[in-house]
C-alpha positions in Angstrom: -7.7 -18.6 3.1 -5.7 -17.8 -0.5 -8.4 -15.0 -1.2 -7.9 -13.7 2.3 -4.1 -13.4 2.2 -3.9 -12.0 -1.3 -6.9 -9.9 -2.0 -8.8 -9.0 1.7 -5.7 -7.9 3.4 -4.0 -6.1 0.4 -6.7 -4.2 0.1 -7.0 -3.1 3.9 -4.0 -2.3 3.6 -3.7 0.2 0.1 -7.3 1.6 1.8 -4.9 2.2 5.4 -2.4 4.1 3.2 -4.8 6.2 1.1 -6.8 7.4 4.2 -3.1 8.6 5.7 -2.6 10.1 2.4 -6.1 11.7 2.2 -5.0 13.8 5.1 -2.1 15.2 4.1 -3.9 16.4 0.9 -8.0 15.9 1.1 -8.5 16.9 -2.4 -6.0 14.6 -4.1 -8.0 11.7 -5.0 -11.4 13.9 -5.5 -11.1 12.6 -9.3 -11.3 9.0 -10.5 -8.2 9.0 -12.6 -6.1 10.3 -9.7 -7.2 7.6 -7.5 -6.3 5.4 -9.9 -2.9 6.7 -10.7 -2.3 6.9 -7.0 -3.5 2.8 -6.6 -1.3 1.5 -9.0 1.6 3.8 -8.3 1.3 2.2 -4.5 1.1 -1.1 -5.7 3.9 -0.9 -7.9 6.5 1.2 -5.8 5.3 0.6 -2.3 5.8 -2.2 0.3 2.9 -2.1 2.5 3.0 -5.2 5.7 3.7 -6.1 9.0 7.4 -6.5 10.2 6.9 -10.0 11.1 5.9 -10.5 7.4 8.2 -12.7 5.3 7.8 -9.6 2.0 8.5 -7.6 4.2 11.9 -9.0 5.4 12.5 -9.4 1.4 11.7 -5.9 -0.1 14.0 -4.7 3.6 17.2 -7.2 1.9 16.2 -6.0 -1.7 16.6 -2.8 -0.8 13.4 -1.7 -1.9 13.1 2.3 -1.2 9.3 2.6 0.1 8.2 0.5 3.3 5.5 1.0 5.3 5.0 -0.7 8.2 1.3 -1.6 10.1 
């Protein structure tokens, strides 16, 4: 259930925002590198969950400038 939480449904999730990203720009992540960049970027600066989530509710206290909501 731990490798469901943590790895399946991040991933759905960062693969969800990249595909809304692809079509505001469908040659951005043509090269490897600027997939890549684009990943980590995400992961690092980008709160990506349901409302009802409990990191959610967190990064919304914390302030945390880049939400987006599923």
């Amino acid at each position: 259930m731990d490798l469901l939480k943590k790895v399946v449904s991040a991933a759905v999730r960062m693969s969800l925002k990249l595909h809304q990203d692809h079509f505001m720009c469908p040659d951005e992540y043509d090269d490897h590198a600027a997939l890549y960049d684009a990943i980590t970027y995400n992961d690092k600066h980008l709160v990506i969950s349901h409302e009802g989530d409990p990191a959610w509710r967190s990064a919304v206290l914390a302030g945390t400038p880049a939400l987006l909501a599923l």
